[in-house]
Structure formats: structure tokens, C-alpha cells
C-alpha positions as CSV (number, residue, x, y, z in Angstrom):
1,X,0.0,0.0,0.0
2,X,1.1,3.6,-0.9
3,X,1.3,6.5,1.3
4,X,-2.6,7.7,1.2
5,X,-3.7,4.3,-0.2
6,X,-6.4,3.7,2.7
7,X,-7.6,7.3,3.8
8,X,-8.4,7.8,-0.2
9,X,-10.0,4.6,-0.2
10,X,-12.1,6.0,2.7
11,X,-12.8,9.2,1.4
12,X,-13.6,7.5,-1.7
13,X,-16.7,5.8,-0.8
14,X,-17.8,9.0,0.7
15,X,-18.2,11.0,-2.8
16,X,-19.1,7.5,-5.7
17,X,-18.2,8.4,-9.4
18,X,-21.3,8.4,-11.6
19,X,-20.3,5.7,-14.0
20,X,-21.1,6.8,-18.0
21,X,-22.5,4.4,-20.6
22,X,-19.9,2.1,-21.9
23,X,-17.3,3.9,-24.4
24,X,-18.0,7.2,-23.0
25,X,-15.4,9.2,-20.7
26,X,-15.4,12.3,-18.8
27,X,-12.8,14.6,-20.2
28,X,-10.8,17.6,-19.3
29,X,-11.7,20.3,-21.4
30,X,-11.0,24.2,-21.1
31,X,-13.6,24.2,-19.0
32,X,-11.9,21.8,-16.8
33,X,-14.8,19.3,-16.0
34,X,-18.1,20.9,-16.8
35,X,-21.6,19.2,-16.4
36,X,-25.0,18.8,-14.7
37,X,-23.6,19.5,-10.7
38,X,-25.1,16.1,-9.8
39,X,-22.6,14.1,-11.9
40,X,-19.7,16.1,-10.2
41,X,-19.3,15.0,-6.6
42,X,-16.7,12.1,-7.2
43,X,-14.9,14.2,-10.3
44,X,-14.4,17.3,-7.7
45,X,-13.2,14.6,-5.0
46,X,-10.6,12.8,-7.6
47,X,-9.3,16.6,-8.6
48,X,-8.4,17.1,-5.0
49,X,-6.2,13.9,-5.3
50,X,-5.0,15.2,-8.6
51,X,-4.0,18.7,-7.5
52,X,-2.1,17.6,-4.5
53,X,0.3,15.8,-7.0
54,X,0.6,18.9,-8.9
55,X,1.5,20.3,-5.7
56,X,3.9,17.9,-4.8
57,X,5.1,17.9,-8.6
58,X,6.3,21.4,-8.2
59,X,7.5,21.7,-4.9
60,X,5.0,22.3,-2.7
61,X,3.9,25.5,-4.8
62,X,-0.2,26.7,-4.5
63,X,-2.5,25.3,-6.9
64,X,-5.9,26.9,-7.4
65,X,-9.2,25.0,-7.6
66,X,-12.2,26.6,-8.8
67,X,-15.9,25.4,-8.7
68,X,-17.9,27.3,-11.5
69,X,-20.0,27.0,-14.5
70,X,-18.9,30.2,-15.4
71,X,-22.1,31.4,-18.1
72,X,-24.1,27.9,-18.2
73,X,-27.4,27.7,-16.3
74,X,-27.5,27.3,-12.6
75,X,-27.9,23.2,-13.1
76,X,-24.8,22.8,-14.4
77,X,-21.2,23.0,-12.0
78,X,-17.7,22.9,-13.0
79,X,-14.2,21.9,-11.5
80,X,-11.1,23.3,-12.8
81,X,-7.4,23.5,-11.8
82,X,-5.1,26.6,-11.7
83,X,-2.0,26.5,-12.2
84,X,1.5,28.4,-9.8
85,X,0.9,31.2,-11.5
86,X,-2.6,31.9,-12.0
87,X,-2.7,30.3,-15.3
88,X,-4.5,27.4,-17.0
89,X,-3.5,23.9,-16.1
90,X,-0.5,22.5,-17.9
91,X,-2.1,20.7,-21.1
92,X,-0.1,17.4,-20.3
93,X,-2.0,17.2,-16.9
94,X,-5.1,17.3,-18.9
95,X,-5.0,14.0,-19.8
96,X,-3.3,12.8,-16.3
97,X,-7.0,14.8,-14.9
98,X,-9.1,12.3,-17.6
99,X,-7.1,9.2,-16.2
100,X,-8.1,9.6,-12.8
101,X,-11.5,11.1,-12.8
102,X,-11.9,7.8,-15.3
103,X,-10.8,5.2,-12.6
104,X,-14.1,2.7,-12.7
105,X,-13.5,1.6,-8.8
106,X,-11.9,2.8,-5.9
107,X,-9.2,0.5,-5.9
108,X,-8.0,1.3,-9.7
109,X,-8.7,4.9,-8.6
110,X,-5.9,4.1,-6.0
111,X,-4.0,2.4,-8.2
112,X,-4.2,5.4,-11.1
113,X,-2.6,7.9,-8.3
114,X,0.6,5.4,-7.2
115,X,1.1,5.3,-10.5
116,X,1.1,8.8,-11.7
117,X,3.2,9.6,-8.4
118,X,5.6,6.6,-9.5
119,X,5.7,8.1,-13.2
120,X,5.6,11.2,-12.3
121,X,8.6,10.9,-10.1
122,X,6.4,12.9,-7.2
123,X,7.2,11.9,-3.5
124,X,4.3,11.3,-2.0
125,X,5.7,12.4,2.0
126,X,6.4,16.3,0.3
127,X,4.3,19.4,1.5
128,X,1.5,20.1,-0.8
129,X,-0.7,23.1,-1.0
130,X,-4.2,23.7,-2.6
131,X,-6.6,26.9,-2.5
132,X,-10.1,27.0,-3.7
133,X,-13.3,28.7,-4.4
134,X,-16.5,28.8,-5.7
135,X,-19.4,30.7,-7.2
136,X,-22.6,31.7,-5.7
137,X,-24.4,28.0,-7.5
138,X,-26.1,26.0,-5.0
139,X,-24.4,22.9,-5.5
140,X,-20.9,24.7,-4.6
141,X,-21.0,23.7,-1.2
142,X,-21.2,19.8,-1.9
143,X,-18.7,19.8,-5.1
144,X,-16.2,21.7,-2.1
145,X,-17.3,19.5,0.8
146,X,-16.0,16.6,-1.4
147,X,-12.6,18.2,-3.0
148,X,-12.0,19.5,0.7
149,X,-12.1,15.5,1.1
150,X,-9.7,14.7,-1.7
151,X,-7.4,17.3,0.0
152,X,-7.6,15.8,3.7
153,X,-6.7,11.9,2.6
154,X,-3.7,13.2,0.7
155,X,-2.0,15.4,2.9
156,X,-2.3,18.2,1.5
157,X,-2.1,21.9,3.5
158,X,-5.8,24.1,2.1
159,X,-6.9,27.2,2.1
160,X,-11.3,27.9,1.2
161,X,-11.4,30.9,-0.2
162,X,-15.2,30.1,-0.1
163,X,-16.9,32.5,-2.7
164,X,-15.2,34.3,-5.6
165,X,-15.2,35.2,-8.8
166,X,-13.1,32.9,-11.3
167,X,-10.4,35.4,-11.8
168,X,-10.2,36.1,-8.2
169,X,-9.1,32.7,-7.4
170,X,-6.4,33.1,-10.1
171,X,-5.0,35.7,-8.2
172,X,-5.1,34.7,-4.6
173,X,-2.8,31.3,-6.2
174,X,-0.4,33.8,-8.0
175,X,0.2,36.1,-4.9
176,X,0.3,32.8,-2.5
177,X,3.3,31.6,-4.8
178,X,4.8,35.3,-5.3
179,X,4.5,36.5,-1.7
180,X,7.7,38.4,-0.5
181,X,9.4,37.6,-3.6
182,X,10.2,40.7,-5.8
183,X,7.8,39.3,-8.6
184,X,4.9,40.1,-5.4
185,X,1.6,40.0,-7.3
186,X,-0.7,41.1,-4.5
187,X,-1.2,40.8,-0.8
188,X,-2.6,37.3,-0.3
189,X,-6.3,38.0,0.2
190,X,-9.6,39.1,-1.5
191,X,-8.7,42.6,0.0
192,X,-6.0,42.7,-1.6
193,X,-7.2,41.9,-4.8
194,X,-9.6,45.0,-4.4
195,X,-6.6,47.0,-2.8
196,X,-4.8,46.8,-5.8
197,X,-7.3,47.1,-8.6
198,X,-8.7,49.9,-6.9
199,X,-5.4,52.1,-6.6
200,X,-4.0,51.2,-9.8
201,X,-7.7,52.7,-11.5
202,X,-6.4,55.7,-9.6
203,X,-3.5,56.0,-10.7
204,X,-4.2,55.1,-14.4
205,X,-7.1,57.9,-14.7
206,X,-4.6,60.4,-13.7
207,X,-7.1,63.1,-12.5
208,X,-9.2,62.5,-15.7
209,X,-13.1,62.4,-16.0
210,X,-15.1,59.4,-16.1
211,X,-17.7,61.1,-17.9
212,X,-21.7,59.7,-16.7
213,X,-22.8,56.6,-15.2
214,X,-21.9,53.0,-16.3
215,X,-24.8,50.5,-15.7
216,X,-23.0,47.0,-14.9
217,X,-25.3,43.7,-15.7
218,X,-23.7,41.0,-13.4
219,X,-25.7,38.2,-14.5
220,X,-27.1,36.9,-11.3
221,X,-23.6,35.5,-10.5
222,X,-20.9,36.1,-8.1
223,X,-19.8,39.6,-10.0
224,X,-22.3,41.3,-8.4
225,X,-21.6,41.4,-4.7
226,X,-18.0,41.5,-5.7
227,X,-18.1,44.7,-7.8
228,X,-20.0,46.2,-4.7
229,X,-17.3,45.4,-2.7
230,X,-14.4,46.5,-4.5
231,X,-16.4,50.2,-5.5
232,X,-16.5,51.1,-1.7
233,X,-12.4,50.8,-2.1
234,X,-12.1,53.7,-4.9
235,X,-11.9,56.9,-3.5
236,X,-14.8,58.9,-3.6
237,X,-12.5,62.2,-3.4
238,X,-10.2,61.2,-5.9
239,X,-12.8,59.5,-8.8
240,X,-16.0,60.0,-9.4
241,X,-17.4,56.9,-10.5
242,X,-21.0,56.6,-10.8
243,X,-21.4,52.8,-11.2
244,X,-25.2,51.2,-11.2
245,X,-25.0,47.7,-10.5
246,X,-28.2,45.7,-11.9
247,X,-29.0,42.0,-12.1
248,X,-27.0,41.5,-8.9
249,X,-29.4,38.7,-7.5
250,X,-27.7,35.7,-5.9
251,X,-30.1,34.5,-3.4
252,X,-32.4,32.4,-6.5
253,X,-30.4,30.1,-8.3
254,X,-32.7,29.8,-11.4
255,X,-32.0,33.7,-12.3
256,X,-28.5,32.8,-12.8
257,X,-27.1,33.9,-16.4
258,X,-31.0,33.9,-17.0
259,X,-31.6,36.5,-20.0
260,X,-28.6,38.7,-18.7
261,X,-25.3,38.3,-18.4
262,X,-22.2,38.7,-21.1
263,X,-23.2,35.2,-23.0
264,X,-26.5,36.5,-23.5
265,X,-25.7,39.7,-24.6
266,X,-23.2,38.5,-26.9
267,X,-25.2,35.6,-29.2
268,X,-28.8,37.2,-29.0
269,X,-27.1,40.3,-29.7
270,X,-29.4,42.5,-27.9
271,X,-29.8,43.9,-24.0
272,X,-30.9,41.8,-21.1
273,X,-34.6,43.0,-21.3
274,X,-34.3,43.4,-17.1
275,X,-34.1,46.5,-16.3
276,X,-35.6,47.4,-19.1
277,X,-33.0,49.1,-21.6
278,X,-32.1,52.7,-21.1
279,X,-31.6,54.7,-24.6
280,X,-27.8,56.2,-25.1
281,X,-27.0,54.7,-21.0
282,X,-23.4,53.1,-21.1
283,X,-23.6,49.7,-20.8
284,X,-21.9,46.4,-20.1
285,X,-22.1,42.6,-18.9
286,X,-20.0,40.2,-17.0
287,X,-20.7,36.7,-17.0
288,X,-22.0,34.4,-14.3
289,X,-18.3,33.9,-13.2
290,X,-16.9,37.1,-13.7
291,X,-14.5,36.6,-16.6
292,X,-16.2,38.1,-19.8
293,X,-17.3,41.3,-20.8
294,X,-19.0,42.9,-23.3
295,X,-19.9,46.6,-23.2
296,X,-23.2,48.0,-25.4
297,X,-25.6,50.9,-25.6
298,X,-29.2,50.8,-27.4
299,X,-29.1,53.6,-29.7
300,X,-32.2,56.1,-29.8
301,X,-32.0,55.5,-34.0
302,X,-30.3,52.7,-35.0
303,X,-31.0,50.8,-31.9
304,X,-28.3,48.0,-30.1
305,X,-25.2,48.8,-30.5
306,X,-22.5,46.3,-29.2
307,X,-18.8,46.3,-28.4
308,X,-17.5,42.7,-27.7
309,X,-13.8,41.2,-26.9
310,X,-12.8,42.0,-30.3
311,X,-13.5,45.8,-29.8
312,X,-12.3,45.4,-26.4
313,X,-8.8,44.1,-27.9
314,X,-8.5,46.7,-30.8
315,X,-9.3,49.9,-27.8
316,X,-6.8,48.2,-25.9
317,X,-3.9,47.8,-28.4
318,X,-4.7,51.0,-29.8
319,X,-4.0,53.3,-26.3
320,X,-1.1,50.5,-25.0
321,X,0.1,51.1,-28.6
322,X,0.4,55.0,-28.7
323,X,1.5,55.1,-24.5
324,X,5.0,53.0,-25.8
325,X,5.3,55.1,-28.4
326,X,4.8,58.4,-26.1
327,X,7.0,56.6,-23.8
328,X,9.8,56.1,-26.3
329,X,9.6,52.3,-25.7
330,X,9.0,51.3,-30.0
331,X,11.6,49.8,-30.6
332,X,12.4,47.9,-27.7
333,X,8.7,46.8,-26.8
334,X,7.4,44.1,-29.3
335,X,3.3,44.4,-29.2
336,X,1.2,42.0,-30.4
337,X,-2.3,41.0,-31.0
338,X,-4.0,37.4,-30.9
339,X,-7.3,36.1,-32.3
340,X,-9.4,33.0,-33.0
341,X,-11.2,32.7,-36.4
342,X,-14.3,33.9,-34.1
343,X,-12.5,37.3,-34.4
344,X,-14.9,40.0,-37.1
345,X,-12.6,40.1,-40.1
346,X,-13.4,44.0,-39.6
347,X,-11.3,44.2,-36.5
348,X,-8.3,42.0,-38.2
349,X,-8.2,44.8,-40.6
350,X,-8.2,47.7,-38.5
351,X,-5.3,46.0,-36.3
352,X,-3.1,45.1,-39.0
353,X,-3.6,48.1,-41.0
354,X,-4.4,50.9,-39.0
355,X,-2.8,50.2,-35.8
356,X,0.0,48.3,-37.8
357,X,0.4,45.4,-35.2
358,X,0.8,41.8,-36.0
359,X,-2.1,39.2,-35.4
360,X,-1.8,36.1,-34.8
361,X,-5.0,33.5,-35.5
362,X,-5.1,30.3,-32.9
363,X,-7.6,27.4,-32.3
364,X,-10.6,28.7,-29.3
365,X,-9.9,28.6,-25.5
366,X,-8.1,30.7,-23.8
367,X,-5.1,28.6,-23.2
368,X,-4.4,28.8,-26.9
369,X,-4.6,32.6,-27.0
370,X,-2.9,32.8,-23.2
371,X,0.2,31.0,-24.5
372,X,0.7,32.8,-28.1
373,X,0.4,36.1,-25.9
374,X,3.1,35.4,-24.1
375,X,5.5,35.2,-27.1
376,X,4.8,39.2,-27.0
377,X,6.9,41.7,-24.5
378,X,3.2,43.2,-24.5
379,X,0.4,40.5,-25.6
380,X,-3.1,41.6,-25.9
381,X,-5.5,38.7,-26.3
382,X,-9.1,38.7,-26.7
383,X,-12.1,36.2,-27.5
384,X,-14.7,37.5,-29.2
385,X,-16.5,36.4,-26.5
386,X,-15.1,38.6,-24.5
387,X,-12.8,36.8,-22.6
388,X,-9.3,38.4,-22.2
389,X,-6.8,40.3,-21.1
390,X,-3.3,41.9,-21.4
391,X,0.4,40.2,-20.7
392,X,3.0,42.1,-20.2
393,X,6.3,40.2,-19.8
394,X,9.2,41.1,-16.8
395,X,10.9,42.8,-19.4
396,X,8.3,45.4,-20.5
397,X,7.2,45.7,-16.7
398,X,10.7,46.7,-16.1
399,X,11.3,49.6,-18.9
400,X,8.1,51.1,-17.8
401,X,9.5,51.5,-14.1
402,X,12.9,51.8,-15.0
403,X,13.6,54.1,-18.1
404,X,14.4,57.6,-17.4
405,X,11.5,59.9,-18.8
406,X,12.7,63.1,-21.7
407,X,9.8,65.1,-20.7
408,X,6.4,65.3,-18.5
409,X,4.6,63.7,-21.6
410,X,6.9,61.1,-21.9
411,X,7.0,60.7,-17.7
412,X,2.9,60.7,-18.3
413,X,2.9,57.8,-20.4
414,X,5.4,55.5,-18.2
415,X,3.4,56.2,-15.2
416,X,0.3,55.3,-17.0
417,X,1.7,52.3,-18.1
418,X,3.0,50.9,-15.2
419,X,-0.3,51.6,-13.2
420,X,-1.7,49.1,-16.0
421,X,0.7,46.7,-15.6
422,X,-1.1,46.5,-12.0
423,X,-4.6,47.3,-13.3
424,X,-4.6,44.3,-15.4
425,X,-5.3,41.0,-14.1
426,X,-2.6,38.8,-15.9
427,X,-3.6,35.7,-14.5
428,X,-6.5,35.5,-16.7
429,X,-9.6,37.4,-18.1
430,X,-10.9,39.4,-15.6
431,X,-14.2,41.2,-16.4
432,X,-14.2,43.6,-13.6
433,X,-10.5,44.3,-14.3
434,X,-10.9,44.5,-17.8
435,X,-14.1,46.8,-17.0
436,X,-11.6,49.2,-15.1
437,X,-8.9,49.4,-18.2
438,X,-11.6,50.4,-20.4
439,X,-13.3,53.1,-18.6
440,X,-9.1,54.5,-18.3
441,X,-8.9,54.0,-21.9
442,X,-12.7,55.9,-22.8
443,X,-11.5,58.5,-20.1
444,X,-8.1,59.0,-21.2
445,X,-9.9,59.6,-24.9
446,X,-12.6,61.6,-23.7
447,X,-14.5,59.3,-25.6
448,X,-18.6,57.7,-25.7
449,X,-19.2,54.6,-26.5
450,X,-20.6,56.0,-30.1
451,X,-16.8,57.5,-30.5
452,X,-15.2,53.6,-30.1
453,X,-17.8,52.2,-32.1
454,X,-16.6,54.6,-35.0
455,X,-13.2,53.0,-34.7
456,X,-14.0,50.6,-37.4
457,X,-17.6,49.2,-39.0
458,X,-18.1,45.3,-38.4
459,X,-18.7,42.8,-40.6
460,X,-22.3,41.5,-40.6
461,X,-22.3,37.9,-38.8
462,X,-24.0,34.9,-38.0
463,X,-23.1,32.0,-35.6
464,X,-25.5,28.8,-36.2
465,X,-25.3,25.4,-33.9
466,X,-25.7,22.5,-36.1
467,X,-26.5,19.0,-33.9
468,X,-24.5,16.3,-35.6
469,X,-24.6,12.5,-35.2
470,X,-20.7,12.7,-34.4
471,X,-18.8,15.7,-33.6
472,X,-15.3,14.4,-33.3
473,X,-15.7,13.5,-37.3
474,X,-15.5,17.5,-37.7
475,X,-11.6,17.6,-37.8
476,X,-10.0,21.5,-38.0
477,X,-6.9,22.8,-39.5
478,X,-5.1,26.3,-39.6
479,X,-6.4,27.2,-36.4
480,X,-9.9,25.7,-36.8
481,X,-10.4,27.8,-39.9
482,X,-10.5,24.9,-42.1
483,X,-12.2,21.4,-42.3
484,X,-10.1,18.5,-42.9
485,X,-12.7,15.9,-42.0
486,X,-15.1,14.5,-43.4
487,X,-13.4,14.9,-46.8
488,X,-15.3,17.2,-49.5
489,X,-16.8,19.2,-46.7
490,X,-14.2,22.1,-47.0
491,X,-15.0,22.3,-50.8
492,X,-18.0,22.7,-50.9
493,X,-18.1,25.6,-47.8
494,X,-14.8,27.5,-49.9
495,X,-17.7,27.3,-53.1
496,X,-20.6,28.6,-50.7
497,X,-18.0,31.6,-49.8
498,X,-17.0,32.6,-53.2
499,X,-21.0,33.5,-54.3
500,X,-20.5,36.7,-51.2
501,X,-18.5,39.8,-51.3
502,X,-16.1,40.1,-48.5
503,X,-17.4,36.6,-46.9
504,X,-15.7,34.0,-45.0
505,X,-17.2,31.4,-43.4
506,X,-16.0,28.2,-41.2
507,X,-17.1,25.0,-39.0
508,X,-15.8,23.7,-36.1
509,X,-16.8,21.0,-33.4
510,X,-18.1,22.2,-29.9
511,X,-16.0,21.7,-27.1
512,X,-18.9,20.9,-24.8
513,X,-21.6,19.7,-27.1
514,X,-22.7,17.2,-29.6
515,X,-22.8,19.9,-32.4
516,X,-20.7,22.0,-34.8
517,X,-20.5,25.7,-34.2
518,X,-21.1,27.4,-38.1
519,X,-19.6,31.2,-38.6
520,X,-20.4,33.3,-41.4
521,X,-19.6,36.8,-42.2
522,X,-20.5,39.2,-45.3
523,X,-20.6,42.1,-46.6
524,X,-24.8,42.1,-46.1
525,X,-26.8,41.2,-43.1
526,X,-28.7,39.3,-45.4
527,X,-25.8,38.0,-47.3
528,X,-24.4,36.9,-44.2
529,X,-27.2,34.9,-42.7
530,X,-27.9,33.2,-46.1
531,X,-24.0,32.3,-46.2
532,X,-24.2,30.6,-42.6
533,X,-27.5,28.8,-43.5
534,X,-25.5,27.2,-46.5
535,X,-22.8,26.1,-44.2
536,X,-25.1,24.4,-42.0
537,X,-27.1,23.0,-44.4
538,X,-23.5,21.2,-45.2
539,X,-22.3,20.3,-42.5
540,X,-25.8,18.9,-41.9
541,X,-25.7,16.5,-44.7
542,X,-22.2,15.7,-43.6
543,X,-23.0,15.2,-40.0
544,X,-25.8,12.5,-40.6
545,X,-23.8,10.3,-43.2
């Protein structure tokens, strides 16, 4: 018998796995594990076991564990596993994650973690230490109660963070790892969190205007009682930020990401009809979780108007862009931009041309885009979606603090850049940081939301779901802009194309669903929505052969 051999085996038959029909398998995803909450209480218990060998793996460092569903409706529950420095899991883990959550008994369960320890080359005796959370879902307390059990037969040192927002958590296991290092991210609570968003927000604004109230749509989900929290730590002397927090309800579960929140807004392309829409009223949306945003106003003529991650990533590369320049840094900064084929062709353009900054295209999920970003001394990545954020490496962090300003403007723009540096949450997308940097950016402009929207004119879209027999036939190439499988499927989608000016149009497989996701832009709403009904007519014949 191995070191935790009989307290897992304990433990174990506290918190069953729900077997799946034969040939199916639970599998790590982006998401982590993500599914109805009532099929998660063994999967969250088997992802304590797993993170206190990712623990021990890397000697003894934190490693976040965070219980959300993020946007899906308040049925569903999620467990995923963060990383030393507030980053995604490492992808080889993913599969180490699948192997154990997959174990069919408790004894092969046992068996699965001696032998990733003896593979692994992990001593089991070593200090590990794990942090977690949750959001405001119901079945939170169960999912925790059971990875809280994982933790106690292995060992392992925890700290419950009980509820907070996703990128919250990410923080707390950076600054646990960082603290009284010089790389410090934080002071190693929630407070701090707030401490420091709040004073870099100073900082950044620099005495400017934020000009008229911004109404915040937090979905029902945890972002609501945390953005009250952190507003009471800006200065009321210093800003004047007139913030109107709506859809902050956490007490009923089925409101949750119910006709609100940033998914919502975002694919019915229109504003939670609660409270009811205010004409020209600036506007945004986090998600259930806390990690998207998407900013929109409803126009007294031409109605909704909406300003997603892509928007989000142009504003942002735009003023990052002209404050190194200011700041004399061109030519020793190297800033770049990355996108998934989700990204408006529109925006592409507008980067690449008028800001004249690289883009690079990877597959969806954020580790994709997180990773390419960091190839960049300054690496803005965005999701459509609006999921993103801003990565500045040591190096850029550095010439911000130490170069030696010419002139007040020059001074201006290196003090504005490092209070961004803290401003940003780096871990990960952070919708209430990422709310923060664009209110700087609109302020620093003296812009309206109309003024952004003018940047550039989008390209008419459609997204369609299309239910296929199989998805894992759909196979992707140059970051899922192209079909490889089933064969003749790409043909006939590059033929659909070339009957629309300025079209492009691609299918990929869900990562969480049974169905292919179908994009389509044009030059014409119409021409656009006829373009993705094509698509998916193909990939309907294709998906029932």
C-alpha cells in the first residue's frame, strides 16, 4: 500500500463516481470538467487527489481549484485547476486529470494515483498546498465538501477561499506563490485583490473624468456582490465613479445567467430585457463567473449597438500602442495581438492596418490565446467572447519602471503604463478588471461609446449550432479555420464563400456539445445569414452520413 492508499480509499466511498454508458469518458476540457452539478461529486473529490500531486510535482507551490460553470445555467457545475501562476493547467495534466476522474473503482482509482506519483517521479511524503473557491451556485457547497475530502486523505495543507469570482481565485494562487518575492503579485487576500485594482484605477485615470454613469449587468452571479465590494475601495475624493450595479441577484439560483449576463448579450445580440433598456446609457455585462465582458448601448435610432472582446482588444492595443510610443519604448517593446477565427474580419483589418500590429490566429480557448500572448513583451489577447486580457512580460514591466523619462509627456505615459501593468489582471480574463482598463482608456480619450464604435464598421455575422450525429468527425486545420474531415466538406463551404463579397465562413466541433459551431460573415446582413444557413445545411448532410 502507498502513502494515502487507505484514507483515499475512505474518502472514496464518501463521494461514488457516476459511472457513464460504456465507451464514454469524462474529459478535461477548457472548462476543466463541466456538467450537470449532480454528476460532479466524485470528479471534484478525484481533482483534490490530482492537484495535490501537482503540488507535490512542483515543490510544494499553491494550486488553485475553482468550482464554477462560469455562463451555463445554474444546473450545471464545473471543476477546474489553476496553475502556480494563476494560469491554465499545464495541457499534459489534462490528460493525467481524464485518467483519474476515469478510474471505474476505488481501488483502480488508488491504483491510477501510485502510478502517476511513481511516473511522475512525485514523493508522495512532500508538502502540498491547494486553494479553492466557488461561485454563488447552489451545488458549490457539496462539489467543495468533497474536494475539501480529496485534500484531507492526501495530505495536503488548504486554504477555502469560499466564494469568488473565477479570476479572483487566479489571483489569490499567484500572490500565495509570489508572496515576498520581488515578482509580489498582491497581498494574499480578496482585499488585496480590491486594494490593488482599486489604486491602480487611480493611478491610471490620472485626475481624468469618467464622464456619466456606467450601468454593470452581473448576470445573477458572483460579479455582483464582488463589484460592490471593490467600488467602496475607490476613493470617492479622488474619482467620481457613478457605477449602477443591476442583475446582482444571488439569493435564486434559477435567475442565474438567466436573460442577462455577457453570453447573453453577446449571441442574442441584444440587452438583457431586465431592467428594461435605457436609450444612449453606457452599458456592459459580466458573466456568471466574472471573466467576460462585453460593453453595449441601445441607440435612440439605430437601436443596439454592441462592443465585444474583439472591440475590447483593438481599444486596448490601440492606447497600450500610442502610450509606448509616447513613452519612447517602440523599438524595444514588441506588441502584439491574438485572435481566433471567431474574431470579425473587420477588426483583423483595422489591427493590421491601422494600428500596424501583428495578429496572430489560434484554435478557441483561452489557453491557446494565453500561450501565443506570451510570445509578445506586451500580448493583448481577446475572444470574441469577450474573454481576455493583457500580458505584459518582466521585461516590458521593467522599462516602464525603470527608463528615465525626456519630458512630462513622456514621464505621463510610463506612469500610466505601469499603473496598468497593476490594473490588469494577468492571470487571466478578468471582467471587472478589464471593465476598469476600459473606462481609463474611454476616459483618457474623452470618448462615448458611439466614439469607439466609430473606430471601425463590423462585418455583418452569424453564428448557427448545427447537432451532428458525431462531432469528433469534424476535424480542424489552420487554427480551426479549415475542415479537414469528413473529406469534401471544405469544398464545398470554400464554393458557398465565393458566391459573397467580403465573406468567410468556417465550422468547427463544440467543445462541450454534440454539435458544430457554423460562422459566417458578409458584406450584407442578409448576405451573411444566407451564407451561414449554406454552411449548416452542409455540414448537416455531412454530419448524418
Amino acid at each position: 500500500m502507498g502513502n494515502h492508499d487507505k484514507e483515499i480509499l475512505e474518502a472514496s466511498a464518501k463521494h461514488p463516481i457516476v459511472p457513464l454508458e460504456k465507451g464514454k469518458f469524462y474529459t478535461y476540457g477548457t472548462a476543466g470538467f463541466r456538467l450537470k452539478a449532480d454528476l460532479l461529486e466524485g470528479i471534484s473529490y478525484r481533482v483534490g487527489l490530482l492537484a495535490s500531486l501537482r503540488s507535490r510535482k512542483l515543490n510544494g507551490q499553491a494550486i488553485g481549484v475553482m468550482i464554477t460553470a462560469s455562463h451555463n445555467p445554474a444546473a450545471d457545475n464545473g471543476v477546474k485547476i489553476v496553475d502556480p501562476l494563476g494560469d491554465m493547467l499545464e495541457q499534459d495534466w489534462e490528460r493525467y486529470a481524464t485518467a483519474l476522474v476515469n478510474a471505474p473503482s476505488d481501488e483502480q482509482l488508488v491504483q491510477v494515483y501510485n502510478r502517476l506519483a511513481t511516473d511522475l517521479k512525485i514523493d508522495l511524503k512532500s508538502p502540498a498546498k491547494v486553494i479553492y473557491g466557488r461561485d454563488t451556485r447552489p451545488s458549490g457547497h457539496k462539489l467543495v465538501t468533497a474536494l475539501a475530502d480529496g485534500l484531507e486523505a492526501t495530505k495536503a495543507e488548504s486554504v477555502d477561499y469560499k466564494i469568488l469570482t473565477t479570476p479572483q481565485l487566479h489571483y489569490l494562487v499567484r500572490a500565495t506563490n509570489s508572496e515576498g518575492t520581488p515578482l509580489s503579485y498582491g497581498k494574499v487576500s480578496e482585499v488585496g485583490y480590491y486594494e490593488k485594482l482599486a489604486e491602480a484605477f487611480v493611478r491610471a485615470l490620472k485626475g481624468r473624468k469618467i464622464n456619466g454613469t456606467l450601468q454593470v449587468d452581473c448576470a445573477n452571479g458572483v460579479g455582483g456582490p464582488k463589484l460592490t465590494e471593490l467600488l467602496k475601495y475607490i476613493p470617492k475624493d479622488k474619482v467620481n465613479f457613478d457605477v449602477k450595479v443591476v442583475n446582482d441577484d444571488v439569493l435564486r439560483p434559477e435567475v442565474l445567467n438567466f436573460e442577462c449576463g455577457a453570453d447573453f448579450v453577446k449571441t442574442k445580440q441584444r440587452a438583457p430585457p431586465t431592467p428594461k433598456p435605457q436609450p444612449g446609457l453606457r452599458s456592459c455585462s459580466l458573466d456568471g463567473d466574472a471573466d467576460r465582458l462585453i460593453y453595449y448601448w441601445v441607440d435612440p435610432e439605430s437601436g443596439f449597438v454592441m462592443l465585444d472582446g474583439d472591440r475590447i482588444s483593438s481599444l486596448a492595443a490601440s492606447f497600450i500602442g500610442d502610450l509606448v510610443e509616447s513613452a519612447g519604448l517602440k523599438d524595444d517593446l514588441r506588441i502584439g495581438v491574438v485572435q481566433t477565427a471567431y474574431a470579425n474580419g473587420a477588426s483583423t483589418n483595422y489591427i493590421t492596418q491601422h494600428l500596424r500590429l501583428p495578429v496572430i490566429c489560434t484554435p478557441t480557448g483561452v489557453k491557446h490565446l494565453h500561450h501565443v500572448a506570451q510570445g509578445f513583451d506586451i500580448g493583448v489577447y481577446f475572444e470574441a467572447n469577450g474573454h481576455g486580457t493583457v500580458l505584459f512580460s518582466p521585461d516590458a514591466l521593467n522599462a516602464f519602471k525603470k527608463k528615465e523619462p525626456q519630458s512630462p509627456a513622456q514621464k505621463d505615459a510610463l506612469d500610466t503604463l505601469a499603473a496598468l501593468g497593476d490594473l490588469i489582471n494577468q492571470t487571466v480574463g478578468d471582467a471587472i478588471s478589464d471593465m476598469l482598463l476600459v473606462e481609463v482608456i474611454l476616459a483618457h480619450k474623452n470618448w462615448s461609446l458611439r466614439d469607439w464604435a466609430m473606430t471601425y464598421i463590423d462585418l455583418p455575422n452569424r453564428l448557427v449550432r448545427v447537432e451532428v450525429g458525431n462531432k469528433d468527425l469534424f476535424q480542424t486545420t489552420d487554427a480551426e479555420r479549415r475542415l479537414l474531415h469528413p473529406e469534401g466538406a471544405q469544398d464545398e463551404i470554400d464554393q458557398a464563400v465565393k458566391k459573397y463579397k467580403d465573406a468567410r465562413a468556417f465550422a468547427r466541433a463544440s467543445g462541450t456539445e454534440n454539435a458544430c459551431r457554423v460562422y459566417a460573415e458578409a458584406a450584407t446582413r442578409s448576405e451573411a445569414n444566407e451564407l451561414a444557413e449554406r454552411v449548416a445545411r452542409i455540414i448537416e448532410r455531412y454530419g448524418a452520413l
